[in-house]
C-alpha positions in Angstrom: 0.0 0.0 0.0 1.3 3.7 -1.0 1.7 6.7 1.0 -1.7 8.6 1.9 -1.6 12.1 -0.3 -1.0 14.8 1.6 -3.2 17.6 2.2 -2.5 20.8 0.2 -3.1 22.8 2.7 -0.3 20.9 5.1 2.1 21.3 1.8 1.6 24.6 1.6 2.4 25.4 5.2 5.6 23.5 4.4 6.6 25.4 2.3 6.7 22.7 -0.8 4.9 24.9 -3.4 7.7 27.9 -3.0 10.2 25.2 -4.2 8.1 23.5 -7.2 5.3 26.0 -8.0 3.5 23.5 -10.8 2.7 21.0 -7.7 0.1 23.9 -7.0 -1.8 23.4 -10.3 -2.3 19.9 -10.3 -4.0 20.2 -7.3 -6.6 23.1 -8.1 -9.3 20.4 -7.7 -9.1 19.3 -4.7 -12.2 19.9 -2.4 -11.4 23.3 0.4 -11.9 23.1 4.0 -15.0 24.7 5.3 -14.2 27.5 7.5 -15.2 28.6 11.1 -14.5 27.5 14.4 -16.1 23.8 15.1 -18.3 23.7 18.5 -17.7 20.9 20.9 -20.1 17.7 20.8 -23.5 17.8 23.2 -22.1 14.0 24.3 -18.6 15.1 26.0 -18.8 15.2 29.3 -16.9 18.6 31.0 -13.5 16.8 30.6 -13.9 16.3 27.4 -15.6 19.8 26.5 -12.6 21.2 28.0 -10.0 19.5 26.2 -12.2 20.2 22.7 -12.0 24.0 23.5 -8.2 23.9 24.7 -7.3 22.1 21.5 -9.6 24.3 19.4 -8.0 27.7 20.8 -4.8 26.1 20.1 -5.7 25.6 16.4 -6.9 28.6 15.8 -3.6 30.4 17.4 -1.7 28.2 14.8 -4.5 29.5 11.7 -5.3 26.1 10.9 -8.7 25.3 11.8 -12.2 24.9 10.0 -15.1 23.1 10.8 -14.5 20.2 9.1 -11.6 19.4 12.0 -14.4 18.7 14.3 -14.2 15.5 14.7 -10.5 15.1 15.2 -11.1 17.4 17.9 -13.5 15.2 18.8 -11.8 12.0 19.3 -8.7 13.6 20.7 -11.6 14.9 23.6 -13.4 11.8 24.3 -9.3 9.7 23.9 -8.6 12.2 26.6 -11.4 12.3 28.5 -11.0 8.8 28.8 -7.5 9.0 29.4 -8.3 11.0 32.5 -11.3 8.7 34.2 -8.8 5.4 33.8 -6.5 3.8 36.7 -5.1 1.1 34.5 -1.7 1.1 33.4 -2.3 -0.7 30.1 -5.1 1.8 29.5 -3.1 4.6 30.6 -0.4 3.7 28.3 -2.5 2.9 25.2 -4.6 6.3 25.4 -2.1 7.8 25.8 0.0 6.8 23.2 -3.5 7.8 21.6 -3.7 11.3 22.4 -0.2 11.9 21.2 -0.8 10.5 17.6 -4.1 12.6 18.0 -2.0 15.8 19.0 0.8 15.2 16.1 -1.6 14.9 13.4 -3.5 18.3 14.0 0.2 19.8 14.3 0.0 20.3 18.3 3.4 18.8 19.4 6.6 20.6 18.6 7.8 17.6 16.3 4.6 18.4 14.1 4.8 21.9 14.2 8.8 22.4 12.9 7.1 20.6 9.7 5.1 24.0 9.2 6.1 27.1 8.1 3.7 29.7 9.8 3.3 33.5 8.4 3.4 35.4 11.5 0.4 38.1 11.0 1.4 41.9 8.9 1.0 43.5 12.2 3.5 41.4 13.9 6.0 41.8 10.9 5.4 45.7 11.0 6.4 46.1 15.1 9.1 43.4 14.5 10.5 45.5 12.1 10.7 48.3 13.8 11.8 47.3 17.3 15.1 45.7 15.5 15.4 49.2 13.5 15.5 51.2 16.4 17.8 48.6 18.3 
């Protein structure tokens, strides 16, 4: 079995499309994320709400959310939800091995995010700018 495709939207973070530009185009097709910020599940219990809105604010700190990240949100909240009701070791172990799979695939572990290259906002760039002019 081949590697899974890689979302454009992950490449383009990377940076991949500054160093072969023509990638872009053959991906004009592909389906786009639907934006907004995804609400947590009625079923979580406060745990898990918790952990859905930590993770969410996260996301959107990093600009890369939309709704349709819901339910990875989702399952990382009720993985860790569970993860903090359980006193087995083999359960504590195995969720939370879970959660950490969870966490690297929406780009919330430091490994996962030196993959993406982040714009810092104009605003940012404009004080940066001039605090190391006047320096």
């Amino acid at each position: 079995m081949g590697r899974h495709k890689e979302p454009t939207e992950v490449l383009r973070l990377r940076g991949t499309f500054k160093k072969n530009p023509q990638r872009l185009k053959k991906r004009a097709g592909e389906p786009k994320a639907v934006e907004g910020t995804p609400q947590p599940p009625k079923h979580l219990d406060q745990v898990g709400k918790a952990a859905f809105r930590r993770v969410v604010k996260h996301l959107q700190a990093l600009n890369c959310l939309s709704k349709t990240d819901r339910h990875a949100v989702e399952l990382y909240a009720i993985v860790y939800s569970a993860l903090r009701k359980t006193n087995e070791a083999k359960d504590i172990v195995s969720l939370t091995n879970a959660c950490g799979r969870l966490l690297s695939q929406m780009g919330l572990n430091p490994s996962a995010r030196a993959n993406l290259e982040m714009n810092p906002p104009q605003e940012q760039i404009g004080v940066e700018s001039k605090s190391f002019l006047t320096s």
